[in-house]
N, C-alpha and C positions, 0 to 999 in steps of 0.2 A: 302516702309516700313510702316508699321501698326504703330499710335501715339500712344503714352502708354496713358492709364486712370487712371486716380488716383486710381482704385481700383488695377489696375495690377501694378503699382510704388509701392503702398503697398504693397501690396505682396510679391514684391523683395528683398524691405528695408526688413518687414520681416523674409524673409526667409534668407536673409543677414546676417544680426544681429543674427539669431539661431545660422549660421555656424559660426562666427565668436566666439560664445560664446561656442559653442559645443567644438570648437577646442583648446581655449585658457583652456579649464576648461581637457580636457582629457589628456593633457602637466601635469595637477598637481597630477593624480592619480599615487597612488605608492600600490605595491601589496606585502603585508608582509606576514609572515610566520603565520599560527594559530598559538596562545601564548596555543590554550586548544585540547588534543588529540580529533582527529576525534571517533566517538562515533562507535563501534559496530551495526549493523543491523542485526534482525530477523524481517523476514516476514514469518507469518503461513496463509495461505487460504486456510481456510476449508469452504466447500460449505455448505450451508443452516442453518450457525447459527447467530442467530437473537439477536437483542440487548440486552435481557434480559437472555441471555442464561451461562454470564462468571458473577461470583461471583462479580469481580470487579464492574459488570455492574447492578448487583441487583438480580443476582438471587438468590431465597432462598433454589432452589430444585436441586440444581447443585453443585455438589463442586469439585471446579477448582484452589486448591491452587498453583500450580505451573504458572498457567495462571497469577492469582491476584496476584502473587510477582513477575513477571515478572512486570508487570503496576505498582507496587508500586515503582520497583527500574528504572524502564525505564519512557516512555512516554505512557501514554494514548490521545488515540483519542477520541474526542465526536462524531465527524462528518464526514461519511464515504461518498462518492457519489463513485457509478460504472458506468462504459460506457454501461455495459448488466446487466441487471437479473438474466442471467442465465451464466453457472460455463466457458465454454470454450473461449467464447468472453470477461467477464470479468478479466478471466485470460492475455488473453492477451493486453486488453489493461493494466492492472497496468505493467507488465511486461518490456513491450514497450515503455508505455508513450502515443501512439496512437492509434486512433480509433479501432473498436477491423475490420471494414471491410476494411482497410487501412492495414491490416496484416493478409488479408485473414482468421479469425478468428469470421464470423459473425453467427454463427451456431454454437450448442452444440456438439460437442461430447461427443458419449456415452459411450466409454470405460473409464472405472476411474480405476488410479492406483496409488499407493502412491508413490510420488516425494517428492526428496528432492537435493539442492543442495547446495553445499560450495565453494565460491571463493576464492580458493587455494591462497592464496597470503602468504610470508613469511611477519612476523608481525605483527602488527596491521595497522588497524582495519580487520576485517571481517564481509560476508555477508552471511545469510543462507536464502535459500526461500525453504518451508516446506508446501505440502499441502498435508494434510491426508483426507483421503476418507471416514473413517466407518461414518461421520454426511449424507452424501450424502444419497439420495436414489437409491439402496432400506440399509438402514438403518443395521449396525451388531455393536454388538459388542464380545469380544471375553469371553471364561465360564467363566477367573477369573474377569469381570466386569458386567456379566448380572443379575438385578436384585439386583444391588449395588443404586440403585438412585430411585429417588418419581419419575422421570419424564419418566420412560419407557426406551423402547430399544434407544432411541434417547440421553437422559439424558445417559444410560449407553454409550455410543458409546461414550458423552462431557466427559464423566471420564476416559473413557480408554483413548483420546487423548492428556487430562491434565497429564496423567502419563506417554507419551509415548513423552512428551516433557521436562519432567524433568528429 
């Protein structure tokens, strides 16, 4: 039998004294009920629109009033990171939680079509995940928005999606 070294006695104590506090501290967790209603979830992912592109967010040539009262009465985010740049692999990973090639999803696909979906649940809360395509390329929007906005068929494409969410 191999003599212990004072670094591997430590070690033990160590690792000792963790479990022993680990276990004496998770005897005291108790798990209550939320005293505040679970919140409502929308997620909208529309491919290719950039910071500056939601009223909220500073734009002046865009007007997205259903988007900015949505962040007025909800949450805004400053800080976004994706797992892809591009629309199919980022999709999947927010979706997922994981890597977008961990769900076979590391390539774009090209066909885009409007999705949308609601988890059926009776009560509250609910979840809606909502990705509209006219911001995508190649870029549309439809006659009663073209030519509504400073910022082109793109600008008109962020206004018809702002009305087609309120």
């Amino acid at each position: 039998m191999m003599a212990s070294t004072p670094l591997l006695l430590l070690l033990k104590i160590t690792l000792s004294l963790l479990c022993y506090l680990l276990s004496s501290q998770c005897s005291s967790f108790t798990f209550v009920e939320a005293s505040e209603p679970r919140p409502n979830v929308i997620v909208i992912l529309a491919d290719d629109v950039g910071w500056g592109d939601v009223g909220a967010y500073g734009s002046p040539s865009i007007k997205t009033p259903v988007l900015d009262g949505m962040i007025r009465e909800g949450l805004k985010f400053n800080y976004l990171y994706t797992a892809q740049p591009i629309c199919t692999p980022a999709r999947g990973a927010m979706l997922s939680g994981r890597q977008p090639v961990r769900v076979g999803m590391y390539q774009n696909i090209q066909q885009q079509v409007n999705a949308s979906s609601c988890q059926d649940a009776p009560g509250d809360p609910f979840f809606i995940y909502y990705a509209p395509d006219g911001t995508h390329e190649p870029t549309y929007a439809s006659k009663a928005f073209q030519n509504t906005s400073a910022r082109g068929v793109y600008g008109d494409a962020m206004q018809e999606m702002d009305w087609s969410i309120g």
